[in-house]
C-alpha positions as a Markdown table, in Angstrom:
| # | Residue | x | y | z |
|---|---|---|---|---|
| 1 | Unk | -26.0 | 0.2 | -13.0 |
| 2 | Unk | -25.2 | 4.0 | -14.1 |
| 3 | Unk | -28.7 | 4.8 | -12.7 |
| 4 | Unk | -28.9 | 3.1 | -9.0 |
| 5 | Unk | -25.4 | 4.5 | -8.4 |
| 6 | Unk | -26.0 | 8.0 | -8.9 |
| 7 | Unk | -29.3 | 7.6 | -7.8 |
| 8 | Unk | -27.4 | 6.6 | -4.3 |
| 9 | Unk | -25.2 | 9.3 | -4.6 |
| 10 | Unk | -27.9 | 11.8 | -4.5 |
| 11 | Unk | -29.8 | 10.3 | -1.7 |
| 12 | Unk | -26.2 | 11.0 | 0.7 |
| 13 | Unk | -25.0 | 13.9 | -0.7 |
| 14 | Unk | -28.9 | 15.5 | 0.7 |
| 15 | Unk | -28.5 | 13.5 | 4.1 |
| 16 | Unk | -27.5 | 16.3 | 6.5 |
| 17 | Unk | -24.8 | 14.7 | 8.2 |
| 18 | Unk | -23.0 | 13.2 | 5.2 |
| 19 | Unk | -20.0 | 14.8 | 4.4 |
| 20 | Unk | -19.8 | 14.5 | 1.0 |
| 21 | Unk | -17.3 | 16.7 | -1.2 |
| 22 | Unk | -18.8 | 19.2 | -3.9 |
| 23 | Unk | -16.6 | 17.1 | -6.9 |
| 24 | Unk | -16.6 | 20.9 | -8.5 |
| 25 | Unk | -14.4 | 22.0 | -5.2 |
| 26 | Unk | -11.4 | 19.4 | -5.7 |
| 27 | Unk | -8.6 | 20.4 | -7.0 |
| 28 | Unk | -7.0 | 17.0 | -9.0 |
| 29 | Unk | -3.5 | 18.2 | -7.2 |
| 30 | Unk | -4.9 | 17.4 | -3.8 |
| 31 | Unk | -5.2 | 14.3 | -4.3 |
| 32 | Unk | -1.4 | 14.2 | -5.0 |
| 33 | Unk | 1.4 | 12.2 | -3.6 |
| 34 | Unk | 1.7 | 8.5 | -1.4 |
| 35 | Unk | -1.7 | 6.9 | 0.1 |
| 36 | Unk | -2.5 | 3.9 | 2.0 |
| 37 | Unk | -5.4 | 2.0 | 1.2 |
| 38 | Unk | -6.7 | 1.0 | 4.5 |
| 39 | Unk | -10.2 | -0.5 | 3.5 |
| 40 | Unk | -12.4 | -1.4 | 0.7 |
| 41 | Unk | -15.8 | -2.1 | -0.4 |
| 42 | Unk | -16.3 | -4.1 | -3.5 |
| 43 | Unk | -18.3 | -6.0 | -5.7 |
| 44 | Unk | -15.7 | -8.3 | -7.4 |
| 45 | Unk | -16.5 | -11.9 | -7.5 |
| 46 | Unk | -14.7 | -13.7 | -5.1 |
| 47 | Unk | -14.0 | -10.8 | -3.0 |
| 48 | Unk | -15.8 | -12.1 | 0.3 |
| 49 | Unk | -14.1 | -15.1 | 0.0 |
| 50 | Unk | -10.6 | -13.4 | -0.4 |
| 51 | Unk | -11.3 | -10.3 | 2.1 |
| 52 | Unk | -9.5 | -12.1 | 4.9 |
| 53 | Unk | -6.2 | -12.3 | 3.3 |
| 54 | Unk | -6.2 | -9.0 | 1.9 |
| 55 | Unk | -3.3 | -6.8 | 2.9 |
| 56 | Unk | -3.0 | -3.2 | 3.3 |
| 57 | Unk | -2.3 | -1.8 | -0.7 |
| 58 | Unk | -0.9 | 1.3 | -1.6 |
| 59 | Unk | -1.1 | 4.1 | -4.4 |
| 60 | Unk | 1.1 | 7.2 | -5.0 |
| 61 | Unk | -1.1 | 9.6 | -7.8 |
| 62 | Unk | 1.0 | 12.0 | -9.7 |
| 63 | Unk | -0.7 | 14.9 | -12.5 |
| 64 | Unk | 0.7 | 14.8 | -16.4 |
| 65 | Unk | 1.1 | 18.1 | -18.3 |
| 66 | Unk | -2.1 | 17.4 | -19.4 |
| 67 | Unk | -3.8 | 17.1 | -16.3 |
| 68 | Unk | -4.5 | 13.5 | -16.3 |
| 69 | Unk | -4.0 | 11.4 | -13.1 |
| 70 | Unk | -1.1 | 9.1 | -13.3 |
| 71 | Unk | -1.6 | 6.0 | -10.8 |
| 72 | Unk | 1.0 | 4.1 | -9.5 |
| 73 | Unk | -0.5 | 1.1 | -7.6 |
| 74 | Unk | 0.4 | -2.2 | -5.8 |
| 75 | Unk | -2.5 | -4.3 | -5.6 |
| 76 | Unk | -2.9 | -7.4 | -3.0 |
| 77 | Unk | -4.3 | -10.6 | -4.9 |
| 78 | Unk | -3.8 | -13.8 | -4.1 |
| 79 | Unk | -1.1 | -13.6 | -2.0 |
| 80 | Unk | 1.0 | -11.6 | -3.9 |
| 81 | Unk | 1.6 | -8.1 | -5.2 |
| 82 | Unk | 0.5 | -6.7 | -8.2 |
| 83 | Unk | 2.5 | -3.3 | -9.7 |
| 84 | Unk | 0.4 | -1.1 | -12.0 |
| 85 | Unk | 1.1 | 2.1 | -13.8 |
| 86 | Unk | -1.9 | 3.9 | -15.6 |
| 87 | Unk | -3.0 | 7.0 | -16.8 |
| 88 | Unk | -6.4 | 8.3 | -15.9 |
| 89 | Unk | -8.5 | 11.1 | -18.3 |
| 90 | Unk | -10.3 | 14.2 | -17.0 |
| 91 | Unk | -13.6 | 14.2 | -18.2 |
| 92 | Unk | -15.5 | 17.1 | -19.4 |
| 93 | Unk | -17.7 | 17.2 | -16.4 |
| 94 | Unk | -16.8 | 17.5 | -12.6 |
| 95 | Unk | -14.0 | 16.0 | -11.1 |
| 96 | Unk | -14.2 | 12.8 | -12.9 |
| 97 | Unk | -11.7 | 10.6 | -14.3 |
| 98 | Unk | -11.8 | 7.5 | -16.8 |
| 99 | Unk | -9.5 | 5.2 | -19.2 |
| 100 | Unk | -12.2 | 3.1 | -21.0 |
| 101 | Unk | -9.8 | 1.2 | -23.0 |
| 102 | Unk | -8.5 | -0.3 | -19.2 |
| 103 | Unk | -12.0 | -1.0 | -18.3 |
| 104 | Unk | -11.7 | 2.3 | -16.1 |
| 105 | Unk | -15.3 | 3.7 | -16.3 |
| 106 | Unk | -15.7 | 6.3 | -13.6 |
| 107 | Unk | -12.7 | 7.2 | -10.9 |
| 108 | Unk | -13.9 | 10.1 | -8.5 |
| 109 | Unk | -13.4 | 11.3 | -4.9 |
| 110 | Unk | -16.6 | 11.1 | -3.0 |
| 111 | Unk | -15.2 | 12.5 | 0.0 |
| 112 | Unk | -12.1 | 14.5 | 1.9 |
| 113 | Unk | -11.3 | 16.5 | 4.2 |
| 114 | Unk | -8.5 | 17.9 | 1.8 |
| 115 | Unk | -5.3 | 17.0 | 3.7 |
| 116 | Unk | -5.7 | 13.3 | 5.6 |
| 117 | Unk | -8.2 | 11.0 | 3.9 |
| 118 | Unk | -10.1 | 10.4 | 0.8 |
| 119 | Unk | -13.2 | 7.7 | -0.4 |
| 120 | Unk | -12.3 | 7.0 | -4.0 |
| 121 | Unk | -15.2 | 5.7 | -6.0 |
| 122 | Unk | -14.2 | 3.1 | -8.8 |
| 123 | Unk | -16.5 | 1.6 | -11.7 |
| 124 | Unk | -14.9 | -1.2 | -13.5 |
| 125 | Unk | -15.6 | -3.4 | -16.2 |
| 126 | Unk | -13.0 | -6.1 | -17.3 |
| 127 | Unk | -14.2 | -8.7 | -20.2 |
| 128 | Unk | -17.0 | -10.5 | -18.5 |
| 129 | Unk | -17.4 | -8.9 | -15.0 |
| 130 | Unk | -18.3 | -5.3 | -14.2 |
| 131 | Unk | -18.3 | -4.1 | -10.4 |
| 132 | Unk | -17.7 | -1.2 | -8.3 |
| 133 | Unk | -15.3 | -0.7 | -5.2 |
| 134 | Unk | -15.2 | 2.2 | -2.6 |
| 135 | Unk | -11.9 | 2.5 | -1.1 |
| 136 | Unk | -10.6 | 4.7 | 1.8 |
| 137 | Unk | -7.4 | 6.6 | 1.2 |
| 138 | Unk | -5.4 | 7.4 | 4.0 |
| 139 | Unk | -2.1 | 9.5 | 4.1 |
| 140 | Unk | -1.2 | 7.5 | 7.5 |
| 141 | Unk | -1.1 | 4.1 | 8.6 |
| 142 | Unk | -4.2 | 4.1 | 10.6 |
| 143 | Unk | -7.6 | 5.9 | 9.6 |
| 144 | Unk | -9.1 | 8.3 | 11.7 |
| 145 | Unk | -12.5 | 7.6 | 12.9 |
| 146 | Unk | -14.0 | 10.0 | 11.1 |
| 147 | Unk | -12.4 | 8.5 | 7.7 |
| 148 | Unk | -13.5 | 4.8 | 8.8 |
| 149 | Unk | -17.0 | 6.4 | 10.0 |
| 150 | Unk | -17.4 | 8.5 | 5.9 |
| 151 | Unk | -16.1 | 5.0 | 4.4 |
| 152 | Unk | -19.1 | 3.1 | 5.8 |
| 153 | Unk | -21.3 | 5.4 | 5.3 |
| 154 | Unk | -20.7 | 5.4 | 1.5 |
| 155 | Unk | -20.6 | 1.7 | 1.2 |
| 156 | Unk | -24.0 | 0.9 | 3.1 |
| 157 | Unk | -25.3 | 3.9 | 1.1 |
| 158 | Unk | -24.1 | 2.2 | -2.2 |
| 159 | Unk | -25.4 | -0.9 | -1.8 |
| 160 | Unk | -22.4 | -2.9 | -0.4 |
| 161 | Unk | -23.1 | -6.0 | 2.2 |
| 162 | Unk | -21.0 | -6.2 | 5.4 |
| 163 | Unk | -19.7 | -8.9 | 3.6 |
| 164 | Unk | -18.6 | -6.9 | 0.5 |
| 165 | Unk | -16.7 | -4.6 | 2.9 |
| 166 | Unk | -13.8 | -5.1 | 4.5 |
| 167 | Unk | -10.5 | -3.4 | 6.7 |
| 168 | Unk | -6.9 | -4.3 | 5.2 |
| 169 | Unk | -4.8 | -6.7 | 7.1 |
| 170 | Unk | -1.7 | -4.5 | 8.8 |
| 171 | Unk | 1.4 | -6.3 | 6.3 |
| 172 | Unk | 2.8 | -3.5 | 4.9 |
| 173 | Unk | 4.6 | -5.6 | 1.9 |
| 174 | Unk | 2.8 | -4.3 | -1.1 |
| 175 | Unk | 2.8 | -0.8 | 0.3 |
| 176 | Unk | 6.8 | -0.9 | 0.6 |
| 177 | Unk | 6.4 | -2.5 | -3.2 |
| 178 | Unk | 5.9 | 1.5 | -4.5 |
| 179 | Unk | 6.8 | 3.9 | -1.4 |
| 180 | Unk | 10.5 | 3.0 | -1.6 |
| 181 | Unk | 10.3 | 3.4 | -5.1 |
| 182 | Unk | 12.3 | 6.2 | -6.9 |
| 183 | Unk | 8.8 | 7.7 | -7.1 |
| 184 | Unk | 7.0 | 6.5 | -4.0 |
| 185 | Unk | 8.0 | 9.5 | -2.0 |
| 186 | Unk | 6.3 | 12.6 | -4.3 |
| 187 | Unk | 3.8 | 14.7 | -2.5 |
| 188 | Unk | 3.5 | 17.4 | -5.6 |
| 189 | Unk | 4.3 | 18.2 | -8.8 |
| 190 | Unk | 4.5 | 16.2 | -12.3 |
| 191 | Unk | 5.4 | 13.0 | -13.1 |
| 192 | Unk | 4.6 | 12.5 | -17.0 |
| 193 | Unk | 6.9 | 9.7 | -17.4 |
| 194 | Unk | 5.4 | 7.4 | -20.9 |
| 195 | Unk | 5.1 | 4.3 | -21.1 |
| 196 | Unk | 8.9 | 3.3 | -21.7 |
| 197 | Unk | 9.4 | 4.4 | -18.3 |
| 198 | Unk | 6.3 | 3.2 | -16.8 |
| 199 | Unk | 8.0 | -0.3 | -17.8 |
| 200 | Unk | 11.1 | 0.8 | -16.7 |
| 201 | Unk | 9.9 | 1.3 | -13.2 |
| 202 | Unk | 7.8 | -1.8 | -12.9 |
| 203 | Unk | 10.9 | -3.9 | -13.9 |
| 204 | Unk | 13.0 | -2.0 | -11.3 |
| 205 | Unk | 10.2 | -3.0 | -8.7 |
| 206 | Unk | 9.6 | -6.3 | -9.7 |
């Protein structure tokens, strides 16, 4: 799976009018602060049958002392909203990140224009089931179209079906789950709250 996917992801980053970032050039604190997730491309089983019902989710990434990503995420599934806090490790080369023991294998930026969107690349493996997902980051409510237009060009290039892709419904529940958080508004800076107050916060939210 390692193979065909950077196999892809050499075959856009040489197409001429891909956009794709140098991961070398990104700085881990622009990625900072509150994001809608307007769309998503994934591989998960069950996921075209679910895509319909999906709402628009929302993340807000903060940077520990030791420069590992700190997620904050509320996740649509099922009809509800799930709250997540987890902690995300640099790896040693390009702008990488992973947590292995979450079944986080590979969490990069595949492109940005460094101030309004992001397409976050995500390899997952939990228990039986290994997939990938491509999601489109906004910083607003609605994607420009050259975010939607980079979005679908990653997916198609990675291998996902139309019907593996889909744009979030406009219910802004699970967004509101973290933004009105105490931590939902932060733009910059540290958060490198531990686990005690990771649970802290997800009982305040629940």
């Amino acid at each position: 799976m390692r193979g065909v996917l950077l196999t892809a992801f050499v075959a856009l980053v040489s197409l001429p009018r891909t956009r794709a970032v140098w991961l070398g050039r990104l700085d881990p604190k622009q990625l900072l602060g509150s994001w809608y997730i307007l769309a998503v491309a994934s591989g998960e089983k069950g996921f075209a049958l679910e895509k319909a019902t999906k709402n628009i989710e929302g993340v807000v990434v903060t940077l520990t002392p030791e420069n590992n990503l700190k997620m904050l995420s509320s996740r649509h599934r099922l009809e509800r909203c799930d709250v997540n806090v987890v902690e995300l490790l640099r790896q040693n080369s390009g702008w990488v990140f992973e947590n292995p023991a979450l079944g986080i294998l590979d969490y990069r930026v595949l492109g940005t224009n460094f101030r309004d969107y992001a397409i976050v690349f995500t390899q997952l493996e939990f228990k039986d089931e290994a997939f990938s997902t491509v999601e489109l980051y906004s910083r607003t409510e609605l994607a420009s179209q050259e975010a939607m237009g980079l979005f679908t060009r990653w997916s198609w290039g990675l291998g996902f079906l139309s019907q593996q892709q889909a744009s979030l419904k406009r219910d802004f529940t699970c967004v509101h789950k973290i933004f009105q958080s105490p931590f939902g508004g932060l733009r910059s800076g540290a958060w490198a709250g531990d686990s005690c107050s990771s649970r802290k916060l997800l009982q305040s939210l629940g």
